[in-house]
C-alpha positions in Angstrom: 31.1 -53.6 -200.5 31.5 -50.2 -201.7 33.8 -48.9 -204.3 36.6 -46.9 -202.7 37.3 -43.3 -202.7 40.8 -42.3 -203.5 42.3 -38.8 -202.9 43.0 -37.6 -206.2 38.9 -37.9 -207.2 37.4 -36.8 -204.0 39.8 -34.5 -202.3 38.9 -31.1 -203.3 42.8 -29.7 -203.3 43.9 -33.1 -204.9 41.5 -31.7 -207.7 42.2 -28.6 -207.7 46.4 -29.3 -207.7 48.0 -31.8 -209.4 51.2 -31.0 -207.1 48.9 -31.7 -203.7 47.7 -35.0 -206.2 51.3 -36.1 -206.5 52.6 -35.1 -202.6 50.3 -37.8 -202.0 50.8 -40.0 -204.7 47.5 -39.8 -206.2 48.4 -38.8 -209.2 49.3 -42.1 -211.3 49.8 -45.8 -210.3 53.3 -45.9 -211.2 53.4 -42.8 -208.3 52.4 -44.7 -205.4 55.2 -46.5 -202.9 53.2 -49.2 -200.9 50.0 -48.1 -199.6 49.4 -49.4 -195.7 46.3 -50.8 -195.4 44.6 -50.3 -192.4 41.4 -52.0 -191.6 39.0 -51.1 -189.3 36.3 -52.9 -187.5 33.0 -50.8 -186.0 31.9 -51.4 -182.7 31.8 -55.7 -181.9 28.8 -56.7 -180.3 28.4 -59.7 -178.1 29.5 -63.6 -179.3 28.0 -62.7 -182.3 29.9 -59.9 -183.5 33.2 -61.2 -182.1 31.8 -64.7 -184.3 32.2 -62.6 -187.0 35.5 -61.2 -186.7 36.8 -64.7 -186.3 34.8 -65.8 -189.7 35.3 -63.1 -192.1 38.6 -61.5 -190.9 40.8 -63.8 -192.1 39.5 -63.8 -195.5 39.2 -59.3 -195.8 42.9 -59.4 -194.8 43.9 -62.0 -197.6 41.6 -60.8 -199.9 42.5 -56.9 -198.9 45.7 -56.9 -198.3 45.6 -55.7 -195.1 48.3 -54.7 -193.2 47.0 -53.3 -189.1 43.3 -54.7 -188.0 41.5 -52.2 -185.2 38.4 -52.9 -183.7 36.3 -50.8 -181.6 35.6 -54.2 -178.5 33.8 -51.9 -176.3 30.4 -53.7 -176.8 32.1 -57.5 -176.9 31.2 -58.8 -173.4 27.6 -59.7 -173.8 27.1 -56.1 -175.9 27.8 -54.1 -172.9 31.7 -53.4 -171.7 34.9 -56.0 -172.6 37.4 -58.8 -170.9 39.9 -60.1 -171.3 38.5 -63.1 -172.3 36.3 -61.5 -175.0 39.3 -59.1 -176.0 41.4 -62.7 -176.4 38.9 -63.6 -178.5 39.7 -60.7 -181.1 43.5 -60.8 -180.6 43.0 -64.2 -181.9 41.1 -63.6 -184.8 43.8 -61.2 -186.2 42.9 -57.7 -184.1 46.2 -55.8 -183.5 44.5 -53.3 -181.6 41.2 -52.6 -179.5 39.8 -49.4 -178.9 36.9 -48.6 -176.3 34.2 -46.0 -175.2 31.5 -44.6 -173.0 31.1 -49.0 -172.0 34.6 -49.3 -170.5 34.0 -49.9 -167.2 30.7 -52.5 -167.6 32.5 -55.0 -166.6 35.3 -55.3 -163.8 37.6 -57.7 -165.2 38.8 -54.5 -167.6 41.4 -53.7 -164.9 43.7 -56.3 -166.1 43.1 -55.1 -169.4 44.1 -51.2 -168.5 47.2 -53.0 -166.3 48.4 -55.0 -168.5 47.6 -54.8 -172.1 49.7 -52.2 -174.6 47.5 -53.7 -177.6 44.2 -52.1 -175.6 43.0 -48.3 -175.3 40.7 -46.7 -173.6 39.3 -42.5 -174.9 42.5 -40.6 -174.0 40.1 -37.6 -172.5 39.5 -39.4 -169.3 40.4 -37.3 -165.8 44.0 -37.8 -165.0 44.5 -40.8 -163.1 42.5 -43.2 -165.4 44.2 -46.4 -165.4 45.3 -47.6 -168.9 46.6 -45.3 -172.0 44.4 -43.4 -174.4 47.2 -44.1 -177.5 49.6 -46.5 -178.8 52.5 -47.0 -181.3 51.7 -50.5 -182.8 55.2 -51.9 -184.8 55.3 -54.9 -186.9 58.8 -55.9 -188.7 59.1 -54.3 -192.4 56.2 -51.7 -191.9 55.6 -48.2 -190.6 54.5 -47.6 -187.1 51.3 -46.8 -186.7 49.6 -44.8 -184.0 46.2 -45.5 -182.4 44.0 -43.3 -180.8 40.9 -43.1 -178.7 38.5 -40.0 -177.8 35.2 -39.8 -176.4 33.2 -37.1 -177.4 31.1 -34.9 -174.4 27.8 -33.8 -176.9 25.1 -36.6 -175.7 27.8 -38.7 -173.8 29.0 -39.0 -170.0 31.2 -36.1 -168.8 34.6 -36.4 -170.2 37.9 -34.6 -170.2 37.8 -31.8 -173.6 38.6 -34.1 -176.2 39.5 -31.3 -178.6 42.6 -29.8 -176.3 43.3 -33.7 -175.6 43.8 -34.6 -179.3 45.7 -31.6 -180.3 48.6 -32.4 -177.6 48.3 -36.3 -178.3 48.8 -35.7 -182.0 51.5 -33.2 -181.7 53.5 -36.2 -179.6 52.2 -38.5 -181.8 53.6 -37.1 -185.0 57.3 -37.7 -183.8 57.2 -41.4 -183.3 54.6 -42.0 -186.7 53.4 -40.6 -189.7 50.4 -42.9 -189.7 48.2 -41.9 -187.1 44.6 -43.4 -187.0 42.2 -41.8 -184.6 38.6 -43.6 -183.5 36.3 -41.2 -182.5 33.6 -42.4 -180.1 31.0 -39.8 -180.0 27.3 -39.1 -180.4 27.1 -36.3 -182.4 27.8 -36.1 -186.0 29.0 -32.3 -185.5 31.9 -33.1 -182.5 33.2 -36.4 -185.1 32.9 -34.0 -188.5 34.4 -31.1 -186.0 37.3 -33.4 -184.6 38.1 -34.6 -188.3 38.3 -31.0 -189.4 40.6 -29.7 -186.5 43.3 -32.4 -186.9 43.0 -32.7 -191.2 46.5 -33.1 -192.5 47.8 -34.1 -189.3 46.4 -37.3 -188.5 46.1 -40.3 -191.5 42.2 -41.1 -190.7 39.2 -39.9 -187.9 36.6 -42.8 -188.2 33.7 -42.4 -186.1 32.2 -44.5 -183.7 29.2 -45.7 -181.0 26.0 -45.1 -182.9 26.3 -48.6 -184.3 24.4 -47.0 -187.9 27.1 -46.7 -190.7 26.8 -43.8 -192.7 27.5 -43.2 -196.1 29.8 -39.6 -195.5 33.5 -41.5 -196.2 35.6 -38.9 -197.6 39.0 -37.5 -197.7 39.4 -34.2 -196.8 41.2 -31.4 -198.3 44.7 -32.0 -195.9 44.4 -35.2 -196.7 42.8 -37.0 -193.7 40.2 -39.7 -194.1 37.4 -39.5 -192.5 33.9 -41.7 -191.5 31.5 -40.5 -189.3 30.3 -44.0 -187.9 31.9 -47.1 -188.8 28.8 -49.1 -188.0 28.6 -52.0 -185.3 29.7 -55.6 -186.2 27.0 -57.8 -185.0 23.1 -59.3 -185.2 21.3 -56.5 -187.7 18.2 -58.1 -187.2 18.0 -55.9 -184.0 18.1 -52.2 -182.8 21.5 -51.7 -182.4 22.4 -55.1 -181.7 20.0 -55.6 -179.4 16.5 -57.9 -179.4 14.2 -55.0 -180.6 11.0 -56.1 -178.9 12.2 -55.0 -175.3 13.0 -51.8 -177.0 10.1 -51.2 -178.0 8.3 -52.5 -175.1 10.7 -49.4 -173.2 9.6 -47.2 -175.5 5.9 -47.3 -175.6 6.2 -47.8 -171.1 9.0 -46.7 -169.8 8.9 -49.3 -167.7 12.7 -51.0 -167.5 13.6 -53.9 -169.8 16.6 -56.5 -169.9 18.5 -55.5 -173.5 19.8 -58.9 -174.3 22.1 -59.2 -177.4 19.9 -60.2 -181.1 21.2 -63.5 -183.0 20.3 -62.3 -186.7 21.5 -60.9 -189.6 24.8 -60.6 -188.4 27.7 -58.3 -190.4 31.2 -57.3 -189.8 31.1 -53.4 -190.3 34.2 -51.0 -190.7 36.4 -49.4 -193.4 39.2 -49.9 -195.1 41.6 -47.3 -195.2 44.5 -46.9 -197.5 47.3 -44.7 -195.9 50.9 -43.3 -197.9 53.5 -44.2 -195.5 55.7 -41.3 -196.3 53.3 -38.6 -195.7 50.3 -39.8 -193.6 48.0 -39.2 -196.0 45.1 -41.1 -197.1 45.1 -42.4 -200.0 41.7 -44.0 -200.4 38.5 -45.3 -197.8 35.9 -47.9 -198.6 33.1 -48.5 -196.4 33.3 -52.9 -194.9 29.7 -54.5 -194.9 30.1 -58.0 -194.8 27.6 -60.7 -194.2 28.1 -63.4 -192.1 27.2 -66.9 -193.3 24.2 -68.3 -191.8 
């Protein structure tokens, strides 16, 4: 597990000002009110990614403190799409919330998920008239609300809705019912997630990125204050390409010839961040990339 980075050493205007340092209690431990902890989980892939979640969660939110648990499910029903069976499966292992992507409509049995289910969102940039909600407030007795939102980038990805014009109304509304607002951005490219995290820095508490399933080492917290990833990384068998058996890829590769992906069985990890956010101002105070093995 990495060491984290906190504000006040990696924020250039936390450097810079000692008042920006204190706004968001940076400045000394004796500063700080309660941090919430926010932990999120990259992209789960298949029974053995959501195997993982059920393993290790439980012990990164004693050991963490952790406060809200989101996980991207949109690979969690056989690595292609979610259920609600499989999407049980995370509730019960301590998920409060489950975002999605470009795999949301794999499988059928989503409907009841987009009917039914306020702990479940789907990329808010969908054409109007898309079942289900692209946000949501989650509450939990003696801590901040926190909002959750999805976005689907357009670079490299199916066509979408702008997710730029999207996110800037979502946040504005967002803002008046919390000051914690975590966004997961499911995109391709590097330069719409960096981009996104840019436009909405000092107004949303984190932009983690997510859907190439490779973490990257970029975690950072930007000069307004907003954390940011670019990808999370995928929780699942790394003894793969992208959680996938990588001999059928490569067979695809070198033919072109179509292949059944199944999911891989090795190597699996639970990948994310962990996000420490200043409930009075939204700020982050600190992000640590999650790699964690599970036991074979």
């Amino acid at each position: 597990m990495n060491e984290p980075l906190s504000c006040a050493q990696y924020c250039p205007r936390a450097r810079q000002d000692k008042h920006i340092a204190r706004a968001c209690h940076c400045a000394t431990p004796a500063d700080r009110l309660k941090a919430v902890r926010l932990l999120f989980i990259g992209d789960v892939v298949g029974a053995p990614g959501r195997k993982a979640v059920a393993s290790l969660l439980p012990g990164l939110r004693q050991q963490h403190g952790v406060d809200v648990v989101v996980a991207n499910g949109e690979n969690s029903a056989g690595g292609s799409g979610i259920t609600p069976d499989t999407a049980a499966d995370l509730f019960a292992a301590g998920v409060d919330v489950i975002t999605c992507g470009d795999h949301l409509f794999d499988q059928p049995e989503v409907a009841e998920l987009l009917d039914s289910e306020t702990r479940f969102v789907r990329p808010l940039n969908h054409p109007p008239g898309t079942p289900g909600q692209g946000s949501t407030v989650w509450e939990h007795p003696g801590l901040p609300a926190v909002a959750i939102l999805n976005l689907q980038g357009r670079t490299f990805m199916p066509p979408m809705e702008n997710p730029f014009h999207a996110a800037r109304a979502e946040v504005k509304r967002l803002r008046g019912l919390a000051r914690v607002i975590f966004v997961d951005m499911h995109a391709e490219a590097t330069s719409e997630k960096i981009a996104m995290a840019r436009m909405l820095d000092g107004q949303v508490s984190a932009v983690i990125g997510t859907h190439t399933h490779v973490q990257t080492a970029d975690e950072q917290i930007l000069p307004g204050g907003t954390a940011f990833l670019c990808d999370a990384g995928f929780t699942g068998p790394h003894d793969s390409c992208l959680g996938r058996d990588y001999e059928p890829v490569i067979r695809r590769f070198l033919t072109g010839a179509p292949q059944r992906f199944h999911v891989a069985r090795g190597r699996v990890l639970l990948q994310g961040a962990l996000i420490e956010i200043d409930p009075e101002s939204g700020c982050a105070r600190s992000i640590r990339r999650i790699s964690e093995p599970l036991a074979a």
